[in-house]
C-alpha atoms as one frame of an Amber mdcrd trajectory, in Angstrom:
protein
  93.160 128.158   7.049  93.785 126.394   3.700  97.338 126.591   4.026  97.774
 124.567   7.453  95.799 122.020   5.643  98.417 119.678   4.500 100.029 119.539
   7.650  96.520 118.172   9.332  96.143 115.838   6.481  99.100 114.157   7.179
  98.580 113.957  10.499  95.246 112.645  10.778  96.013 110.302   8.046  99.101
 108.738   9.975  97.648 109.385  13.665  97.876 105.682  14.681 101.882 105.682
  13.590 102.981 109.320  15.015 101.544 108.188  18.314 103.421 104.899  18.162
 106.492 106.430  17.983 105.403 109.184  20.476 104.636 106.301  23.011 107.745
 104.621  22.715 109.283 107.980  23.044 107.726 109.307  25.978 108.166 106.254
  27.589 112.161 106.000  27.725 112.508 109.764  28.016 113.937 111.106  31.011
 111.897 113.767  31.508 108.355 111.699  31.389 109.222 108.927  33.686 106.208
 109.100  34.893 104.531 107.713  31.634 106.494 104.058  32.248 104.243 103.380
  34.367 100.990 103.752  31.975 100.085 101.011  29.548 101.469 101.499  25.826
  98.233 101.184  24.076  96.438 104.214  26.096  98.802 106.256  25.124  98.420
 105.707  21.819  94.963 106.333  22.157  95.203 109.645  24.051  97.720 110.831
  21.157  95.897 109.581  18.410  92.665 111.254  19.919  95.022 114.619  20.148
  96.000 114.157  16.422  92.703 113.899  15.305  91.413 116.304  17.032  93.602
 118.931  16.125  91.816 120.185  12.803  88.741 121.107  15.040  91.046 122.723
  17.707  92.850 125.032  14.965  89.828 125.610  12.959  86.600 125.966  14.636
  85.295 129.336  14.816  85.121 129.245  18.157  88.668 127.627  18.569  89.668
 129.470  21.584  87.117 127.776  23.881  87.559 124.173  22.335  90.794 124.693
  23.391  90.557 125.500  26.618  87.560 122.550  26.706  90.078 120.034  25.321
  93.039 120.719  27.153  90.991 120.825  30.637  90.125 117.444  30.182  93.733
 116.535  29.067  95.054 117.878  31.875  92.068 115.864  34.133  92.919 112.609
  32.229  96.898 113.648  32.848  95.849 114.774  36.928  94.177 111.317  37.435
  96.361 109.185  36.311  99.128 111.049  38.381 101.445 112.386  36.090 102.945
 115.600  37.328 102.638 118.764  35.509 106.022 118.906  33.987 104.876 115.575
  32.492 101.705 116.369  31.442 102.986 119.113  29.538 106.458 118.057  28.528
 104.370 114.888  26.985 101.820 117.128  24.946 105.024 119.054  23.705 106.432
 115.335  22.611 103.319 115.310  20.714 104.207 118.203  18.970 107.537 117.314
  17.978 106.530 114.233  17.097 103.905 115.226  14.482 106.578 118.094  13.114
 109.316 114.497  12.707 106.370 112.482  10.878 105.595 115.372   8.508 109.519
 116.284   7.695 110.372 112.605   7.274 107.909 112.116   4.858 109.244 115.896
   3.078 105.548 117.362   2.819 106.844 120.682   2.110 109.324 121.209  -0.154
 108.464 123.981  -2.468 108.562 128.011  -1.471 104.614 127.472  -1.549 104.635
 124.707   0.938 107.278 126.197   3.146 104.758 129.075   3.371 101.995 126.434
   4.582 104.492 124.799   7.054 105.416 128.179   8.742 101.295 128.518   8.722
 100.546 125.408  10.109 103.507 126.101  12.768 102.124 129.129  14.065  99.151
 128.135  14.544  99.826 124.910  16.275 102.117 126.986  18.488  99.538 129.372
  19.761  97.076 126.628  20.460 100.068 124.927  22.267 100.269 128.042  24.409
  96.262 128.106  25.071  96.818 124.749  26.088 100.202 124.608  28.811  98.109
 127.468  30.601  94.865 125.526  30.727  96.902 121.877  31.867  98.962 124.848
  34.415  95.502 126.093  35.487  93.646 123.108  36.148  96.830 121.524  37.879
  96.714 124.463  40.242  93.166 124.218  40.965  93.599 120.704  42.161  96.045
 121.188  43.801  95.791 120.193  47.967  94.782 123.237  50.214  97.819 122.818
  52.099 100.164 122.927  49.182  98.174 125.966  47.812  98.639 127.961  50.838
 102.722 127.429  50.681 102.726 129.563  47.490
């Protein structure tokens, strides 16, 4: 666990700005059009509430089921406000990339040691990634009309 620790430092530490950019980002990109139509400053708060949250998703003992508790509501917040899946998730991966940009712009890791701790911190972040496109996929499906449930 100690090793991923830099990577959530930074992060937490710079939530407010990595979401910035992420907003302006997943508002202009063609593949989350649907986010145009959502007010700049929620976003920011629904990635700065991912950033900081992300410690307690990757370290909590019982880190599996946070997951799936944080990313069900994600994906509510996401299903409400009417983004379709392949938004909802292509955003969260936006996050991702976005947090991975910060931390390499601001060359965190730059000895053998460190490299270690980024490949850590990558890994993890990766399988909790996976935990959560099934749980946004799973709740999406769930909600999903009757009608368009019974086409499948």
């Amino acid at each position: 666990m100690i090793d991923s620790i830099k990577l959530l430092d930074v992060t937490e530490q710079n939530a407010e700005e990595i979401a910035e950019h992420w907003a302006i980002d997943v508002q202009k990109n063609k593949r989350t059009t649907h986010y145009q139509n959502i007010k700049k400053g929620k976003l920011i708060i629904y990635a700065v509430d991912f950033y900081r949250n992300l410690r307690n998703l990757l370290t909590a003992d019982n880190r599996f089921e946070m997951t799936q508790e944080y990313f069900q509501k994600y994906a509510k917040k996401c299903h409400e406000i009417g983004l379709p899946l392949q938004e909802a998730i292509y955003g969260l991966i936006l996050m991702r990339r976005h947090m991975w940009f910060y931390a390499d712009f601001q060359a965190i890791f730059i000895d053998a040691l460190e490299h270690h701790q980024a490949i850590d911190s990558t890994m993890r972040i990766m399988l909790m990634m996976d935990y959560a496109v099934y749980e946004i996929t799973q709740y999406y499906l769930d909600n999903m009309p009757n009608e368009s449930k019974n086409k499948s």
